[in-house]
N, C-alpha and C positions, 0 to 999 in steps of 0.2 A: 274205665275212667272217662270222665265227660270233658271233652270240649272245649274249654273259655267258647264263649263266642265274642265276634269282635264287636266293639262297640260302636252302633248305631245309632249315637247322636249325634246331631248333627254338626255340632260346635266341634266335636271331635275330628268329622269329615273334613269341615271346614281349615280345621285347626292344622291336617296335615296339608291338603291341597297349598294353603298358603306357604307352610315349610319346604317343600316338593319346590316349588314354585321359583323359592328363594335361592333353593341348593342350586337348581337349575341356571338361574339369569346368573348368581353369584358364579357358578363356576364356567358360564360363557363368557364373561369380564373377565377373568382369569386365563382361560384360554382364546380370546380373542385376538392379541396378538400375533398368534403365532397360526393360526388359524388358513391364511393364505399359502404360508411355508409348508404345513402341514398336507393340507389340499395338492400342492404342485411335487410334492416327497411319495405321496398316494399314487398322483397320476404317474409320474418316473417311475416309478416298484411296479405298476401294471403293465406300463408300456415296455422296461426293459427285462420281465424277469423270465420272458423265454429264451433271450440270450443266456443269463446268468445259468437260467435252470441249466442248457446244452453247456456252459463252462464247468458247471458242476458236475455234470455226467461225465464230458472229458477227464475231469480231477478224480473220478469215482467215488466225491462225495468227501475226499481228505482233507484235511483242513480246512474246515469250511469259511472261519474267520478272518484268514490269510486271504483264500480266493476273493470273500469280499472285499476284503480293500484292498488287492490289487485290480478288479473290476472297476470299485468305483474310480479309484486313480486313473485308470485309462479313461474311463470316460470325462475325465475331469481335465485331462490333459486334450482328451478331443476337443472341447469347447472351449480353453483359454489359447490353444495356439493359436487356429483361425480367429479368433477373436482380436488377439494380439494381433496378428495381422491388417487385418481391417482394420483396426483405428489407426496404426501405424502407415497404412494406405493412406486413409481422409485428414490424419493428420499432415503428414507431408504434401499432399495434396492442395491442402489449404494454405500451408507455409509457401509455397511455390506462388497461389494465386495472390496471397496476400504480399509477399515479394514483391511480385512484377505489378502490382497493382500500386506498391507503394513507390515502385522506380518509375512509373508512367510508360513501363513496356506491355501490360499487360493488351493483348488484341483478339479482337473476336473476326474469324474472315468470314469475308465478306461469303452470303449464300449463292448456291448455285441458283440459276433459271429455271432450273425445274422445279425447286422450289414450291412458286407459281401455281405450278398444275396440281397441287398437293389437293385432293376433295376438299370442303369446309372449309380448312384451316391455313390454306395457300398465299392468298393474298396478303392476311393480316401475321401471317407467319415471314413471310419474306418483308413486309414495313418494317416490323421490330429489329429482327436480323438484322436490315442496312442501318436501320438508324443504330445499332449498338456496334457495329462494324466503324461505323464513318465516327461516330464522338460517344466512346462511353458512359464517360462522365456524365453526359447530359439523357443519356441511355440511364442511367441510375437515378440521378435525377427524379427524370419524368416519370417512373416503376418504381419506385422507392416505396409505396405500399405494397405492391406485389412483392417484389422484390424482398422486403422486411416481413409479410407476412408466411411466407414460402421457407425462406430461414429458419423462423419461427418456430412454422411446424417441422422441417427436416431436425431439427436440434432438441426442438422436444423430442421425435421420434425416437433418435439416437439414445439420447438417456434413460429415456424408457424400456430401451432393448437392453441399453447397459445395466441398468436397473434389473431385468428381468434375465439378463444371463449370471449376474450379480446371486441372485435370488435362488436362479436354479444351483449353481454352484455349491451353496446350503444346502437345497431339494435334495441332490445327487448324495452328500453322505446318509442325512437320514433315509432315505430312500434305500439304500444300501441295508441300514437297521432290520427296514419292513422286508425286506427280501429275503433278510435271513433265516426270519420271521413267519414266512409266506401263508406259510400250510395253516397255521394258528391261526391268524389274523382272518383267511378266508374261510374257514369254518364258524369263528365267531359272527363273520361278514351274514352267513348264511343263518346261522342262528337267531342274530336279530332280522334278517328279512323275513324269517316265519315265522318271526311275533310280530309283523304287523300282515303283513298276508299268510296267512296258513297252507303251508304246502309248495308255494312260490318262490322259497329262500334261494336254494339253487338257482334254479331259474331266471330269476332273478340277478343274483350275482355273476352269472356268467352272460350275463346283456350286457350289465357294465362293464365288465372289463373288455369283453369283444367292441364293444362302443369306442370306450379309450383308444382302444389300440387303435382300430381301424382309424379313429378322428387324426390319429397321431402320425400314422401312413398316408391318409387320406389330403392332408392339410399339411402339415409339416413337412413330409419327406417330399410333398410335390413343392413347397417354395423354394427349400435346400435344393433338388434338382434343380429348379427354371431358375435360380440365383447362379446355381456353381456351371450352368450353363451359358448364361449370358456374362458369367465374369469373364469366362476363357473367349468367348467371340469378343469381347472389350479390350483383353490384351492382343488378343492377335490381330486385330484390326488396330491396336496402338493409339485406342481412344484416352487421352487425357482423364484422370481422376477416374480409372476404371473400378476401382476400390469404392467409390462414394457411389458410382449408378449402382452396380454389383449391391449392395446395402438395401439399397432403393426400391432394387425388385424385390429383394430377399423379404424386404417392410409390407411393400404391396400386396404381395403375394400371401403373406400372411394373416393379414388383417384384410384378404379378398376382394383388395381392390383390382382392375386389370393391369396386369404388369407392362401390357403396352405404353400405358399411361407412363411408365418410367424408362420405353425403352424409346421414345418419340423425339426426347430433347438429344439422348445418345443418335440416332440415326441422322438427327439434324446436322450435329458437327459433325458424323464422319462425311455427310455428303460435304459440306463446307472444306476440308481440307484433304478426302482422300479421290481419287481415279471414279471415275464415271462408272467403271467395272466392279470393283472389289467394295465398291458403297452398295450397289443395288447388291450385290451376294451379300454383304451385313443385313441388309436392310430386310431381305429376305429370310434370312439366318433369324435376327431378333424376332420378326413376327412367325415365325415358328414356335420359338421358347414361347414369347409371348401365350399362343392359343395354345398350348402343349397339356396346359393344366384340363384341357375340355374331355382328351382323351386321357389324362393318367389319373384323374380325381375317380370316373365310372370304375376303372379298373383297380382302386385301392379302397376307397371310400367306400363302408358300407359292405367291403366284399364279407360274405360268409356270414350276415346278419338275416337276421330275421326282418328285422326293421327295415322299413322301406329306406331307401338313401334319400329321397327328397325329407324324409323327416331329420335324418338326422343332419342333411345340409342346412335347413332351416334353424336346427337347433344351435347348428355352431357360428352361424351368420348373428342370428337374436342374439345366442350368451355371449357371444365377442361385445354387439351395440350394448348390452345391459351392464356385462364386466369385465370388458376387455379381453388381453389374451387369455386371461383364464377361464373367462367365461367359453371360450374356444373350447374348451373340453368339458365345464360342465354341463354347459347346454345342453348339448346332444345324450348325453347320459338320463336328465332330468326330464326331458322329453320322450326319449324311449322309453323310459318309467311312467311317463302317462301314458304313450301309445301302448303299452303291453298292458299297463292295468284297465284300460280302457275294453281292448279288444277282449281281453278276460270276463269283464263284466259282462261285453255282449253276449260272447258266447253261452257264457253261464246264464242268462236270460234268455235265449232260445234254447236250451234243453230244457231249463225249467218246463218255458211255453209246452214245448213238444211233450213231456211228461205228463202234464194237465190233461193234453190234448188227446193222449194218450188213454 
């Protein structure tokens, strides 16, 4: 029996491309909302599912539906406690400054002398200090764009994170779906990687996900360390609003700014009101946390890749400036996927060469 063959004109070519075309944008308008949830549901099911999978071998594999949502519940309850906390920190924190600021007791003391010797920033650091020390009022005043711009941004910051633990919260159940899911998903994962490179699929999929992870070790678990490190130097030193700097690094540090930047204003008040001794051992203490990321980012970041680590630093520095935190994780993904198809091409072009040559 012969054939049909398909039809090769052109109106007809044309006629499905356009249809194709339509199914297509039509059903990214459909699924575009959910699109970022979806994305951040992906990255949690890659980053947690070596835990799960060792929960599951513990379970021996029994009730699998149960383990997942007592999994996800734990983790779900990891993230609203401290969570709860810390607002419950900056909240009272603020009610306190707001308080004394609205009773006319609120004071800022007066800086030490050494101050002064501070490199750069010494002189015009101890001006501000005295004048906010001797009239605040007038301290607010005169700063009142800094001062309002600086709010500003800490307040957007905060929302933004509330927003995004908010978010993950969501991520964490569906995530939980994909996980159950796991095996399916990554074969199909690999399936379409080798309809667009032949051969690659695996390969392929196991870049991203060692990407993810490592981004997730690399960047995450080092801001949560230099955060849950500089909170406990902040309580034991008995710095005021230790809850709000604590936040600050945890923000820095994730969106790769230097965290000293956040620990600067902290080491200022403790020299302002604690012993000449146990300020310089803070002060000491924070720029440790501080630089700590220089040595635990080489040792997480990147470990176990093929991918060089300046590429996939680069990529989560870019996808953070292009999409924010979540571009923190696809960046680096998106990039190893050049870098590997890149070096592939090369290589594949000098054996050709050599074969030739041959």
């Amino acid at each position: 029996m012969m054939k049909k063959s398909e039809s090769k004109n052109p109106v007809d070519v044309y006629i499905k491309i356009v249809l194709l075309t339509l199914l297509l944008v039509w059903s990214f308008y459909i699924v575009k909302p959910f699109i970022i949830l979806i994305v951040w549901s992906i990255i949690l099911a890659v980053a947690l599912y070596p835990f799960y999978q060792k929960l599951l071998k513990w379970t021996k594999g029994k009730k699998k539906g149960l383990v997942t949502s007592v999994f996800v519940i734990i983790l779900i309850a990891l993230i609203v406690m401290p969570t709860i906390g810390v607002t419950g920190s900056i909240i009272d924190s603020g009610k306190e400054l707001y308080q004394s600021f609205d009773e006319g007791t609120l004071e800022v003391p007066p800086p030490a002398e050494t101050v002064k010797d501070w490199p750069l920033i010494g002189e015009k650091l101890y001006g501000a200090w005295s004048h906010a020390s001797q009239d605040l009022e007038k301290f607010i005043v005169k700063y009142k764009d800094e001062i309002s711009n600086s709010m500003t941004w800490f307040f957007s910051s905060i929302t933004g994170l509330m927003g995004s633990v908010i978010l993950g919260l969501f991520a964490l159940i569906i995530a939980g779906v994909f996980m159950s899911s796991a095996d399916a998903g990554y074969q199909s994962g690999i399936k379409f990687a080798n309809r667009l490179v032949a051969g690659k699929g695996k390969e392929f999929m196991d870049m991203c996900v060692n990407t993810i992870r490592s981004v997730v070790k690399g960047i995450l678990l080092v801001a949560i360390i230099q955060a849950v490190l500089a909170y406990l130097g902040f309580i034991v030193i008995g710095l005021p609003a230790a809850g709000i700097f604590g936040l600050l690094v945890l923000i820095f540090a994730i969106v790769q700014i230097p965290a000293l930047l956040a620990m600067i204003p902290a080491i200022a008040i403790v020299f302002g009101y604690a012993d000449t001794t146990p300020a310089i051992i803070f002060a000491i203490y924070a720029i440790l946390v501080s630089i700590s990321d220089n040595f635990l980012k080489p040792m997480l970041l990147g470990k176990g890749l093929e991918t060089p680590m300046l590429v996939i630093l680069i990529g989560a520095l870019g996808g953070m400036m292009l999409q924010g935190i979540l571009g923190l994780f696809i960046g680096p993904v998106v990039l190893a996927l050049g870098y590997q198809i890149y070096t592939t091409w090369v290589a594949e072009g000098s054996s050709d060469s050599k074969t030739t040559e041959a």
